[in-house]
C-alpha positions in Angstrom: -9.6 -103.0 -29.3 -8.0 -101.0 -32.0 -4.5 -102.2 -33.0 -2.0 -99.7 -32.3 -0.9 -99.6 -36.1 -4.3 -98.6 -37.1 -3.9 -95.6 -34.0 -0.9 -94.2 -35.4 -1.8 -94.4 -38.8 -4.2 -90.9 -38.7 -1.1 -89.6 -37.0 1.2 -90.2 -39.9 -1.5 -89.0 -42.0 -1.4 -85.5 -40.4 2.3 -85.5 -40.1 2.8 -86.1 -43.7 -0.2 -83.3 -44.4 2.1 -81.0 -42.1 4.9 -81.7 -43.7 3.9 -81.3 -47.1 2.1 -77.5 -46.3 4.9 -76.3 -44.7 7.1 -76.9 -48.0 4.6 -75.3 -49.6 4.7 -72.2 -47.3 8.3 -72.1 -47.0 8.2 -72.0 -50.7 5.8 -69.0 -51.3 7.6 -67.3 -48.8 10.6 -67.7 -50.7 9.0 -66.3 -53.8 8.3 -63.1 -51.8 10.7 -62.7 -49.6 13.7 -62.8 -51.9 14.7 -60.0 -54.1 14.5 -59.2 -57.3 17.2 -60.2 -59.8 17.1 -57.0 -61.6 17.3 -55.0 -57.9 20.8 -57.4 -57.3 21.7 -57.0 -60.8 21.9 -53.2 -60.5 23.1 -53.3 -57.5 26.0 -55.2 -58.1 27.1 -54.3 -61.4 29.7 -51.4 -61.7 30.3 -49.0 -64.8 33.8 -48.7 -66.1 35.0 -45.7 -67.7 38.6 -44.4 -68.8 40.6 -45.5 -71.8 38.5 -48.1 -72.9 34.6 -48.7 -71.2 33.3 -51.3 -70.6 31.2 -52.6 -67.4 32.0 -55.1 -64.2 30.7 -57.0 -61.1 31.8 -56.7 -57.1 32.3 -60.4 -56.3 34.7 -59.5 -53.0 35.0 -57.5 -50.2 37.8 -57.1 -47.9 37.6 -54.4 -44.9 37.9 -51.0 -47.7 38.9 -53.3 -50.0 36.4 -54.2 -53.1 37.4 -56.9 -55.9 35.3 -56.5 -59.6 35.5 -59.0 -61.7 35.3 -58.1 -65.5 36.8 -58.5 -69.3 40.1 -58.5 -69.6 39.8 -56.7 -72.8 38.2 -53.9 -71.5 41.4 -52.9 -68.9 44.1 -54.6 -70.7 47.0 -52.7 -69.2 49.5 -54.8 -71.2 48.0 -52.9 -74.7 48.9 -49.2 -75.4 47.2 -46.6 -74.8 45.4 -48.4 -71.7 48.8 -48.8 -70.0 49.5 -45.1 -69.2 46.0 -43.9 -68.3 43.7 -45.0 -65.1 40.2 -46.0 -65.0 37.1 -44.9 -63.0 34.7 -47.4 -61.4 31.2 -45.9 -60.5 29.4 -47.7 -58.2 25.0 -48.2 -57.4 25.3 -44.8 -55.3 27.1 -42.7 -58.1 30.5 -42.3 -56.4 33.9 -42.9 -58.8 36.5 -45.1 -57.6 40.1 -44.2 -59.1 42.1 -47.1 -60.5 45.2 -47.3 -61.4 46.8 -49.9 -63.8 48.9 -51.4 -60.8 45.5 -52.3 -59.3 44.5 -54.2 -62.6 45.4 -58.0 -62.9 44.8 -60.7 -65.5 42.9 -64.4 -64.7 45.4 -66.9 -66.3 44.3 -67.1 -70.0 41.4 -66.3 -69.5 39.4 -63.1 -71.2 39.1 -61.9 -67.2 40.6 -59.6 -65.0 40.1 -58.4 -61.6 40.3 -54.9 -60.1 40.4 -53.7 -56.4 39.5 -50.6 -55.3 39.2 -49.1 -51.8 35.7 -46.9 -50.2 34.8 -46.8 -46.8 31.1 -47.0 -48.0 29.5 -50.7 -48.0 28.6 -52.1 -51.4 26.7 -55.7 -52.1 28.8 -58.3 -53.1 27.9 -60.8 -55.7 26.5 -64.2 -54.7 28.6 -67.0 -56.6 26.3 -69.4 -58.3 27.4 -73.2 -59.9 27.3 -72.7 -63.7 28.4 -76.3 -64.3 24.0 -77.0 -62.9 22.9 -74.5 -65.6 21.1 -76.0 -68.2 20.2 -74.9 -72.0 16.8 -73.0 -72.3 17.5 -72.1 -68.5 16.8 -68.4 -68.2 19.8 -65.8 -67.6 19.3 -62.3 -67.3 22.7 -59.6 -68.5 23.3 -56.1 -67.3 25.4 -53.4 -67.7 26.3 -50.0 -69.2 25.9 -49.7 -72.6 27.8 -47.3 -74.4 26.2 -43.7 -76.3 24.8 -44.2 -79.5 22.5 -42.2 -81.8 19.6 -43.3 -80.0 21.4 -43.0 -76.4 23.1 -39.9 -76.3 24.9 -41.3 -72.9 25.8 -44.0 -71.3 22.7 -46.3 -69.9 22.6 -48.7 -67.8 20.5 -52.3 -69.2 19.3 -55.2 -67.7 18.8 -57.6 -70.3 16.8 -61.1 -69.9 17.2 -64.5 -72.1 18.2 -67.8 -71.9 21.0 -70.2 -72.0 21.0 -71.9 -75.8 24.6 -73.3 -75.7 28.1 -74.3 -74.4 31.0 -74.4 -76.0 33.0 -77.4 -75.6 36.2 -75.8 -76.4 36.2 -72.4 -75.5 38.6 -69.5 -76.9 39.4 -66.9 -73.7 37.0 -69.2 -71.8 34.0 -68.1 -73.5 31.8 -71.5 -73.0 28.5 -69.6 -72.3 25.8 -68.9 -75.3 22.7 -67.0 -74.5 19.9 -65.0 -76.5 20.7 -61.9 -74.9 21.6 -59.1 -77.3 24.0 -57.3 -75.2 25.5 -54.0 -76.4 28.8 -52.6 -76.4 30.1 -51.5 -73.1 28.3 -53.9 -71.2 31.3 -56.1 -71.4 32.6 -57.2 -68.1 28.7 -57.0 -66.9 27.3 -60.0 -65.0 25.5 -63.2 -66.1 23.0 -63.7 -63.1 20.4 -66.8 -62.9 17.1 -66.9 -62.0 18.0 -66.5 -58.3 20.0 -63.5 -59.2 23.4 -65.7 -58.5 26.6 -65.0 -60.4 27.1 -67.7 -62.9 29.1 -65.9 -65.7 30.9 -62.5 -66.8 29.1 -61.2 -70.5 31.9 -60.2 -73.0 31.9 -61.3 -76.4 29.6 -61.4 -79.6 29.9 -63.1 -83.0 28.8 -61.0 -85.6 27.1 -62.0 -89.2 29.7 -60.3 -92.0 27.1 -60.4 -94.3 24.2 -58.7 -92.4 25.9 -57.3 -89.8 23.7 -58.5 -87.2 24.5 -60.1 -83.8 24.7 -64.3 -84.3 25.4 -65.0 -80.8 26.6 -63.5 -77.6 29.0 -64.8 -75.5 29.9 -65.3 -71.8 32.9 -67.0 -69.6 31.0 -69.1 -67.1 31.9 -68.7 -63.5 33.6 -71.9 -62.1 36.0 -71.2 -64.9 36.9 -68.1 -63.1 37.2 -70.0 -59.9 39.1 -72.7 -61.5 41.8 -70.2 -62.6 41.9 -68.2 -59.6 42.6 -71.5 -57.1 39.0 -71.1 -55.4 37.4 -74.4 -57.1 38.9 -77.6 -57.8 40.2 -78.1 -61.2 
């Protein structure tokens, strides 16, 4: 008579076959089903326009409420002329928000500020990644509104792919994030997504050759900084 460890062995067998196609499945279902980073990207991303431009992502939404998180230096309020002139924030559909300088606010030190404005239409929100997990040579993808220039005669909306080649260890404004994307201007503000189209930074800043003129690096504040600051992560 068979021993009963030899009957359930065939049993483990197929349960461990089971278990290992249905990871598998799951997985390619995952790749399909999910969306594309560049359809959240655009999606998310808002264009500033007023005294200075500059770009921005909705990371919170509260009834009418909306919260975009962008560069402080884009809507710094404090800084003449910004202070007596309001903003517009266009959304994915096209329609302006108005902004006024009371509904601007700075993130501690940090190169960040957030502004709230109210719609009764429904916009996606941002989904908040863990940049302290990403990893150099990871891939990070930038978007935004650039700003006109001989070859753009208006402003264009970019989404912009590269990857993660550095931190900082001690950042100035919070700018810990290096990437090889060449952002241009006015896309300050924009999101840093990864590759599951999470937020896990807020592009803003570029360090420039004086010799050549070129672009050396560009530079991002990573996200769990912005938590930090703002009381929603622990310090």
């Amino acid at each position: 008579m068979p021993s009963r460890q030899h009957q359930l062995t065939p049993w483990v067998v197929n349960l461990a076959i089971l278990g290992t196609a249905a990871v598998f499945i799951s997985r390619i279902l995952w790749q399909i089903l999910r969306p594309n980073v560049s359809d959240i990207a655009k999606q998310i991303a808002v264009r500033i326009d007023g005294a200075n431009t500059g770009s921005g992502v909705i990371i919170e939404h509260r009834g009418d409420r909306y919260l975009v998180l962008t560069n402080w230096h884009v809507v710094n309020v404090e800084q003449p002329p910004i202070a007596t002139q309001s903003f517009k924030i266009a959304t994915s559909d096209g329609r302006q928000h108005s902004l006024s300088p009371r509904q601007i606010s700075r993130i501690g030190k940090l190169d960040l500020a957030i502004l709230e404005f109210q719609s009764r239409y429904r916009y996606p929100v941002a989904s908040i990644g863990n940049s302290d997990k990403l990893q150099e040579g990871e891939t990070v993808y930038v978007s935004g509104w650039a700003d006109p220039s001989p070859q753009l005669p208006t402003r264009v909306y970019q989404f912009l792919v590269g990857n993660l080649s550095g931190r900082i260890d001690r950042p100035q404004d919070g700018y810990a994030l290096v990437y090889t994307v060449n952002a241009l201007p006015g896309m300050s503000g924009g999101p840093v997504l990864d590759s599951r189209g999470n937020l896990v930074g807020i592009n803003g800043r570029a360090t420039v050759d004086l010799r050549t003129g070129t672009v050396n690096a560009v530079l991002g504040i990573d996200i769990n900084r912005y938590l930090r600051a703002s009381g929603k992560l622990g310090r």
